[in-house]
C-alpha positions in Angstrom: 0.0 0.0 0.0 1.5 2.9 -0.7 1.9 6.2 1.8 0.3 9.2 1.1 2.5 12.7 1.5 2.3 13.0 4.9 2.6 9.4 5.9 5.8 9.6 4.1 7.5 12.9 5.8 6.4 11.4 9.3 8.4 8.6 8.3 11.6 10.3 7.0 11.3 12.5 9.8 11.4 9.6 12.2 14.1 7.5 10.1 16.6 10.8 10.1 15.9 11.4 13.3 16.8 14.9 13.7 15.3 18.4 11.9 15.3 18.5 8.1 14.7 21.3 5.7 11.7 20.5 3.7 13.9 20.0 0.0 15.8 17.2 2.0 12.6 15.6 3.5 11.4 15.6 -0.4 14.5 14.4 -1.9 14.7 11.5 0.8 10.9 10.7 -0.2 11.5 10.3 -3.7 14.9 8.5 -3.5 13.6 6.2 -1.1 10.4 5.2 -3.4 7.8 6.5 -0.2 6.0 8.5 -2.2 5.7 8.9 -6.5 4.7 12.7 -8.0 4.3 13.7 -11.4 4.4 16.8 -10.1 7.4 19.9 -10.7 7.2 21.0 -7.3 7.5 18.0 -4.4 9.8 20.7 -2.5 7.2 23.1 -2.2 4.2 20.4 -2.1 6.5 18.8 1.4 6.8 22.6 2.9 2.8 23.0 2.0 1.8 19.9 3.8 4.0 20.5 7.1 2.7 24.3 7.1 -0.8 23.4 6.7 -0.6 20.8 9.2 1.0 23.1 11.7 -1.0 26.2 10.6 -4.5 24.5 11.3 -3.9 21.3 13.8 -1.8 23.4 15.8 -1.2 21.5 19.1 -1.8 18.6 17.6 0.3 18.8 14.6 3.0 15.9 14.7 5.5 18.5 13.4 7.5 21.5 14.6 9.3 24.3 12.9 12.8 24.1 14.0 13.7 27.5 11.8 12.6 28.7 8.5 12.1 25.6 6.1 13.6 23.3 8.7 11.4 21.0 10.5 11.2 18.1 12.7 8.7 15.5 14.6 7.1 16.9 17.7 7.0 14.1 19.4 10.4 12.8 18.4 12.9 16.3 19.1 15.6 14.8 20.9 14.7 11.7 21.9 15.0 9.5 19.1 12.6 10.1 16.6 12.8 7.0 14.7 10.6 5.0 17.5 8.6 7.7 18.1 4.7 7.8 17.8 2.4 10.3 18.3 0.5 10.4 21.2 -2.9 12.0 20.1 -5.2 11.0 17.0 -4.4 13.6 14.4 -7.0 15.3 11.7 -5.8 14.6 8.0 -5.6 18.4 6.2 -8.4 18.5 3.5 -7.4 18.6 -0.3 -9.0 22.5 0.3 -6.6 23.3 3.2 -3.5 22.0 1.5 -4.7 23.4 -1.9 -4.7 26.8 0.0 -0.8 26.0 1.5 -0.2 25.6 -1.8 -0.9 28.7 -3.6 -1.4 31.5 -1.0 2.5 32.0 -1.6 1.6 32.3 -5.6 -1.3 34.2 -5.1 -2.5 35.2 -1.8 0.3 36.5 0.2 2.7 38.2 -1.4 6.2 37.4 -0.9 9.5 39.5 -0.1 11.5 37.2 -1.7 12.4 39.3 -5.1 14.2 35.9 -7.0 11.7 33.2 -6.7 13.8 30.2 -8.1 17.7 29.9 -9.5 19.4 27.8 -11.4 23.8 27.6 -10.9 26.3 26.5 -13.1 24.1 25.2 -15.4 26.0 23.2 -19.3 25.3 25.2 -22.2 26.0 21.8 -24.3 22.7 19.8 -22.6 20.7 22.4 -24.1 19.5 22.5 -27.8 20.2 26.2 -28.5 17.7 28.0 -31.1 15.7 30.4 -31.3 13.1 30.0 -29.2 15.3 27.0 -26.9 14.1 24.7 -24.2 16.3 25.0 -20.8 14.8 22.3 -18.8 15.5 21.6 -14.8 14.3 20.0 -11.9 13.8 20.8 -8.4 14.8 16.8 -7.7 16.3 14.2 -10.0 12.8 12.4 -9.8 10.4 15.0 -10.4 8.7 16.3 -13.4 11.4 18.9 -15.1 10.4 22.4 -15.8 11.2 24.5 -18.9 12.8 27.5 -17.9 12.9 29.2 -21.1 10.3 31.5 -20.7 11.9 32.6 -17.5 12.9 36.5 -16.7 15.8 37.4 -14.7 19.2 37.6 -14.3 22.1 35.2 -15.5 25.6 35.2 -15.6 28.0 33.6 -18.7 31.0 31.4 -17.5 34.2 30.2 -18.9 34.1 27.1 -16.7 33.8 29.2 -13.7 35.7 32.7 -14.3 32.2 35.0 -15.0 33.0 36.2 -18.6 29.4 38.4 -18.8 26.3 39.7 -16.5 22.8 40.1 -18.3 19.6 40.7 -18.0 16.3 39.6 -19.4 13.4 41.6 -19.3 11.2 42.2 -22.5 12.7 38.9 -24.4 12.6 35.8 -22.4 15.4 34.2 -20.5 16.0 31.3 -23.1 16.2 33.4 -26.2 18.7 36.4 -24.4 21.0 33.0 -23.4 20.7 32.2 -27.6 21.3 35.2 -28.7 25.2 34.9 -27.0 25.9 31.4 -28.5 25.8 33.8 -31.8 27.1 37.2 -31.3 30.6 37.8 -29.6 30.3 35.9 -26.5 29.9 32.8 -28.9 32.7 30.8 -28.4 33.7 32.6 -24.5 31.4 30.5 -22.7 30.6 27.3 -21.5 28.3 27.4 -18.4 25.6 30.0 -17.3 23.5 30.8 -13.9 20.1 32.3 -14.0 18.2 34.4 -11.4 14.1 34.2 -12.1 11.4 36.5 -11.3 8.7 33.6 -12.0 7.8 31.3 -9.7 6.6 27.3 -10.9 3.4 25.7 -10.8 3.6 22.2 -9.7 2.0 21.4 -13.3 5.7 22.7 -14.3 4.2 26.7 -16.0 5.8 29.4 -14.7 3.8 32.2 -13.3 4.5 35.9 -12.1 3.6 36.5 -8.3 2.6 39.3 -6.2 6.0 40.7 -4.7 6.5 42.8 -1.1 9.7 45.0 -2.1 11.1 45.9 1.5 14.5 47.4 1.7 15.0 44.1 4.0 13.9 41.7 1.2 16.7 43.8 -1.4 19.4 44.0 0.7 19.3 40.1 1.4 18.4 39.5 -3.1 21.6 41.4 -3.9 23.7 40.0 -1.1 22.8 36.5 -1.9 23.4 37.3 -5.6 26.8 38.2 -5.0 27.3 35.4 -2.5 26.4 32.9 -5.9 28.4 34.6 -8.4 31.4 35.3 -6.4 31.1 32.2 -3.9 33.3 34.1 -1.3 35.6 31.4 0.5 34.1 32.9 3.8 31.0 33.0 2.6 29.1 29.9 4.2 25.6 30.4 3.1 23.7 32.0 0.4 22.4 34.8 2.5 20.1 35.7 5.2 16.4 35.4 5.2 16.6 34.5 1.5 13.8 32.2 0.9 14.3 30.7 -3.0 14.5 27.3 -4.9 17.6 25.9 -6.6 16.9 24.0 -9.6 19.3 21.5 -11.1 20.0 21.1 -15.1 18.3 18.6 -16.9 19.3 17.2 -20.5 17.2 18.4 -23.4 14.7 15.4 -24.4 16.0 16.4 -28.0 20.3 15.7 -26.8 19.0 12.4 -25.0 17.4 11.0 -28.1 20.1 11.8 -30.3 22.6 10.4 -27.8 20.6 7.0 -27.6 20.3 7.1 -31.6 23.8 7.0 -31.7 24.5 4.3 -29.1 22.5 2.0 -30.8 24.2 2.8 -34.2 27.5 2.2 -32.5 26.2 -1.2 -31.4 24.5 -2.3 -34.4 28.3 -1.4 -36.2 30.0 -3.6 -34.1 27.5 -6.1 -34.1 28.4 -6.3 -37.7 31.9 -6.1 -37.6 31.9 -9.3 -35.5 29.8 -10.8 -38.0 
C-alpha cells in the first residue's frame, strides 16, 4: 500500500531522526520510493503539507518548525525520533486546506522574496540552442522537469567558472537572451551560465508571475545573496540571510538524450556487424 504525503514525511522525519529542511525531507521521499509525484514541485508540495498541518492542527500537529524551512517530529525532538509515535489522533488536512498552503504564496500572500527560483552552473551543451530553446530543470532528479525558457531574470555567462558576462532579461525571455550569445561575440567565450528568475513554478511545471512585497530588507538580502552565488566568497558559508528561493538543477534536453541513444544504438548495431 503505498503512503500518502504525509505518511511519508512522518516517516523520513522519524528514520533521520533529527530536523530537516523541507527540499531534503522531499528528496529522501523520492529517493527512497515512499511516495511517487508527477508533479514539478514536491519541494514546495512537502513545505505545503508541514505548514498546513502546523497552521490549522496546531497543538496537535505531529511537526514543529525548528527555523525557517527546517522541521522536525514533535514528538520525536531529541529523543529518538525513529521510534517515536504520536501520542494524540491527528485530523488529516483537507485537499482545500492544502490546496490553500499551496498557492497563497503564488497568489495570496505576497512574498519579499524578489528571485523566486535559481538555477547555478548550469552546461550550455545539454541544451538545444535555437531560437526559441528549451532550458529544462528540476527541483529533484525524480520530479517532473520544468522548462525555464520563458523565464525572466538575471544570468551570468562562464568560462568554466571565471564570469566572462552579467545580463539581464526583461522584454525577451530568458532562453532566447541566453541564444542570442551562442551567436554574437560571446559565442565561443562561454561554457556554463547561472540564471536568477522572477517567475515562480506551478507544480504542473508553468511558470507564473507572483505578487512581490519589495522591503529594503527583502533587497538588501536578493543582492547580497546574488553576490554570494556569483562570487562564492571562501568565507562566505551560506547564500544569504532570510533569502527564501529554490535551486533548480539542469536537466538534459529530451531532444540531446534521443540523439545520444540514436547514436548508441548505431555504435552497437556497427560492431554487431563487424563481429559478423
Amino acid at each position: 500500500m503505498s503512503m500518502s504525503w504525509r505518511e511519508a514525511i512522518e516517516k523520513v522525519l522519524a528514520e533521520e531522526a533529527r530536523p530537516l529542511h523541507y527540499s531534503e525531507i522531499s528528496e529522501l521521499i523520492l529517493s527512497k520510493g515512499y511516495y511517487k509525484t508527477e508533479g514539478a514541485t514536491p519541494d514546495a508540495t512537502v513545505n505545503a503539507q508541514i505548514s498546513a498541518s502546523i497552521k490549522h492542527e496546531r497543538e496537535k500537529s505531529p511537526f514543529l518548525r525548528v527555523s525557517r524551512g527546517t522541521f522536525a517530529l514533535r514528538s520525536g525532538v531529541g529523543q529518538g525520533a525513529a521510534k517515536a509515535e504520536p501520542t494524540v489522533a491527528l485530523p488529516p488536512v483537507t485537499p482545500k486546506i492544502l490546496k490553500e498552503a499551496q498557492t497563497a504564496s503564488l497568489e495570496e500572500e505576497p512574498d519579499e522574496s524578489v528571485i523566486r527560483c535559481l538555477g547555478m552552473y548550469w552546461q550550455r551543451e545539454l541544451v538545444v540552442w535555437k531560437n526559441d530553446p528549451k532550458i529544462f530543470g528540476k527541483q529533484q532528479a525524480l520530479s517532473k522537469p520544468v522548462d525555464f525558457g520563458s523565464q525572466r531574470g538575471i544570468y551570468i555567462l562562464y568560462d568554466h567558472h571565471t564570469v566572462v558576462y552579467v545580463g539581464r532579461s526583461v522584454d525577451r525571455p530568458m532562453g532566447r537572451r541566453l541564444y542570442e550569445h551562442t551567436i554574437d561575440r560571446l559565442g565561443s567565450r562561454w561554457n556554463r551560465f547561472s540564471w536568477f528568475g522572477l517567475l515562480d513554478v506551478t507544480d504542473d511545471g508553468k511558470l507564473v508571475e507572483v505578487p512581490i512585497k519589495v522591503t529594503l530588507p527583502s533587497i538588501i538580502a536578493t543582492l547580497e545573496a546574488l553576490l554570494i552565488e556569483a562570487l562564492e566568497p571562501p568565507q562566505n558559508r551560506k547564500r544569504g540571510d532570510d533569502f527564501s528561493v529554490m535551486e533548480y538543477i539542469q536537466d538534459i534536453d529530451p531532444e540531446i538524450k534521443e540523439r545520444e541513444l540514436q547514436n548508441t544504438l548505431r555504435a552497437i548495431e556497427q560492431k554487431l556487424r563487424g563481429q559478423g
